[in-house]
C-alpha positions in Angstrom: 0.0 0.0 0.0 2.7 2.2 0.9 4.8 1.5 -2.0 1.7 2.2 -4.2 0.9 6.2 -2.2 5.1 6.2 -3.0 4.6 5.0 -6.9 2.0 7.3 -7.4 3.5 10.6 -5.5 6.7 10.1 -7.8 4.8 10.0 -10.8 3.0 12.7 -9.6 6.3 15.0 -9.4 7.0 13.2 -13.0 4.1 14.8 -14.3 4.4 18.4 -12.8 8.3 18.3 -13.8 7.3 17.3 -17.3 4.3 20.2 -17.5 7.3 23.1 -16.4 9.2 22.0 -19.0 6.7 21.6 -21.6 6.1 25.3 -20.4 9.5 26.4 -20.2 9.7 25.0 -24.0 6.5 26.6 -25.2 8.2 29.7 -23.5 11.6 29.2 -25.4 9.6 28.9 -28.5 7.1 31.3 -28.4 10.6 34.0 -27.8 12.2 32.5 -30.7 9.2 33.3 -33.0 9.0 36.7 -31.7 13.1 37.0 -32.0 12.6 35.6 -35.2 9.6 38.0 -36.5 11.4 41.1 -35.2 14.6 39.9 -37.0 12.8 39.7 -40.6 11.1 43.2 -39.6 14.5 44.8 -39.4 15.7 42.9 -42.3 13.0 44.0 -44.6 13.8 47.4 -42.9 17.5 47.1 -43.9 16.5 45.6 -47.5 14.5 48.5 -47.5 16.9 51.1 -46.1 19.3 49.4 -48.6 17.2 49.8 -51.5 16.6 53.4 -50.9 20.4 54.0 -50.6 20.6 52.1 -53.8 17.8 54.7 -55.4 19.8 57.0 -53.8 23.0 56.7 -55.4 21.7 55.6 -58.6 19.7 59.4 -58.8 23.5 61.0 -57.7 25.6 59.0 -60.4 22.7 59.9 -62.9 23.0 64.1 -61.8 26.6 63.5 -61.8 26.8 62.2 -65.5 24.6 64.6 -66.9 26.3 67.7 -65.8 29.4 66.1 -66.7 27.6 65.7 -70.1 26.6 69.1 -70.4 30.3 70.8 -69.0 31.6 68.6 -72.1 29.6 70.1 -74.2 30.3 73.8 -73.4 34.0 73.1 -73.2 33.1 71.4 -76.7 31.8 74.6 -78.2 34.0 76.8 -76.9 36.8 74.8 -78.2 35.1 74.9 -81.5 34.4 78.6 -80.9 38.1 79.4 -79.5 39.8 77.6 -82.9 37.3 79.3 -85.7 38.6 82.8 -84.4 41.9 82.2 -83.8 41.9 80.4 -87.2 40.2 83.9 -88.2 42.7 85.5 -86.7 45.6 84.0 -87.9 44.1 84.7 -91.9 43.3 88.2 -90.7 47.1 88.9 -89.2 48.4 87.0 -92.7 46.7 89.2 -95.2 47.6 92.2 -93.2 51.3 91.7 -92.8 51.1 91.3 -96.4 49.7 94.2 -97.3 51.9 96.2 -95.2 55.1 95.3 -96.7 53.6 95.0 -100.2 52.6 98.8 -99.5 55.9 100.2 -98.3 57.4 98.9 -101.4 54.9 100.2 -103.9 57.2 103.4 -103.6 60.3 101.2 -104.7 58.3 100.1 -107.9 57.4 104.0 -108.2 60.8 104.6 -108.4 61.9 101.8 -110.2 59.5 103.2 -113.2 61.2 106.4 -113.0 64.3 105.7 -113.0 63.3 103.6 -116.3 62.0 106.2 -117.9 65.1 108.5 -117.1 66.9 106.0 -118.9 65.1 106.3 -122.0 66.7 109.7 -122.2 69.9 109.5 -120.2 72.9 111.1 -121.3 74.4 110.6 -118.2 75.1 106.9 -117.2 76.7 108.1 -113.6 73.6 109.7 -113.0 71.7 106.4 -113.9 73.5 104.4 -111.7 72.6 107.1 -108.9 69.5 106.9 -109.2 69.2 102.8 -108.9 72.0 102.8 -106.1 69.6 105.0 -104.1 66.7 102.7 -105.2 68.2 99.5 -104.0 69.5 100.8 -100.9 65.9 102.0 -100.5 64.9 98.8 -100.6 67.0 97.7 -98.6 66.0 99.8 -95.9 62.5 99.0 -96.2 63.4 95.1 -96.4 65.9 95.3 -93.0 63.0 97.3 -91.1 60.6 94.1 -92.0 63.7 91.9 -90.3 65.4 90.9 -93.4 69.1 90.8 -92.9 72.3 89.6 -95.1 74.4 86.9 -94.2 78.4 87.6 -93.8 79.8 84.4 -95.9 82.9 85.5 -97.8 86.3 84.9 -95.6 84.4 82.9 -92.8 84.5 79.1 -92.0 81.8 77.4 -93.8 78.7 76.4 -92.1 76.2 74.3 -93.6 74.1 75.5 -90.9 74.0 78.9 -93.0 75.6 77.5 -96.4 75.3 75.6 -99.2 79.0 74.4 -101.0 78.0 74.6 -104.5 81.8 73.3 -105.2 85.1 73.5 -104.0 88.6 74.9 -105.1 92.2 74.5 -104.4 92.8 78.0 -101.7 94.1 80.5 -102.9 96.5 80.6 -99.5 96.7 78.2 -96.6 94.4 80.1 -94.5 91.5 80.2 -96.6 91.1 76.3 -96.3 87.9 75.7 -95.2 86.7 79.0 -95.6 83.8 80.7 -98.0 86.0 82.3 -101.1 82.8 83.2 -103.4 79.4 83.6 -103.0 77.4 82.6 -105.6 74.0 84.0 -104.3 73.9 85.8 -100.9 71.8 84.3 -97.7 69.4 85.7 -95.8 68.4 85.6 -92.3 65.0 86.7 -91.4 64.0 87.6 -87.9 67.3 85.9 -86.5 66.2 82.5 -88.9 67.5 81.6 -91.9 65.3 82.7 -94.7 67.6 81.3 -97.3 70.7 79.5 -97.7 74.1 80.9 -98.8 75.4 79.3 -102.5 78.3 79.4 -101.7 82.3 78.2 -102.9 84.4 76.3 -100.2 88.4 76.8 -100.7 90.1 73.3 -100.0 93.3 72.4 -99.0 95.9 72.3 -102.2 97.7 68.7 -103.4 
């Protein structure tokens, strides 16, 4: 009898042992749904958050490119602007520098036509050649002013920076070997460059 009041009593506590946990379980559970719900709430608000970022920075890049677009295309235009006027320019300045030193010599050809028709009559052939020495060196002067200079060729060492040998000849002495002895047709330097070439003949050393 006694061990049947025991049997019972201990499967009594059995039963009450088994309900708390049942309980604490249903407990455990119940928090993991919620832990779990609230975890794909603030996922969906993250996805969400993260989409919006997305948006976000998609709408920046998007400004971004097209007012880099548009400064391309006023840089564009004024590039295109900037080389049709200095190409303008440039024509402008041409025909203008021509037509200033085509103008200061006009008075050479005015004198050039007098001084022809002085010699139609000329008794006087030292007064002729006067009258074109003070031509040319007109000419000159006008020429020099534009930056036209003469090169210095005869008696220096040849250069074929400056010079063109047209041919060489024995030296007439020693120390003119290597050295411009005739000029065939003078060089000019314009504005400190060479404008043309001296033809010019080189003495060599004698056999």
């Amino acid at each position: 009898m006694e061990e049947q009041e025991k049997n019972e009593h201990t499967e009594k506590n059995q039963n009450l042992e088994n309900k708390d946990i049942a309980e604490e379980l249903e407990s455990v559970n119940e928090a993991r749904i919620h832990n779990k719900t609230g975890l794909e709430d603030d996922a969906d608000e993250i996805d969400a958050s993260e989409a919006g970022t997305t948006v976000s920075a998609q709408d920046k890049l998007q400004e971004e490119l097209t007012e880099a677009n548009n400064k391309y295309l006023r840089l564009y235009a004024e590039f295109d602007n900037y080389k049709r006027r200095t190409s303008k320019e440039r024509i402008e300045f041409l025909q203008t520098a021509g037509k200033e030193v085509i103008g200061d010599l006009l008075t050479v050809l005015d004198d050039f036509e007098r001084a022809l028709k002085a010699m139609e009559d000329a008794q006087d052939i030292t007064a002729v050649k006067e009258g074109i020495e003070l031509v040319y060196q007109k000419l000159k002067s006008i020429l020099s002013k534009k930056g036209l200079k003469e090169m210095e060729s005869i008696g220096k060492e040849f250069n074929a920076d400056f010079q063109e040998a047209i041919t060489r000849i024995p030296a007439p002495s020693p120390e003119l070997a290597g050295k411009v002895i005739d000029e065939v047709e003078k060089g000019y330097f314009l504005n400190d460059k060479v404008l043309r070439y001296a033809k010019v003949v080189v003495g060599s050393e004698s056999i």
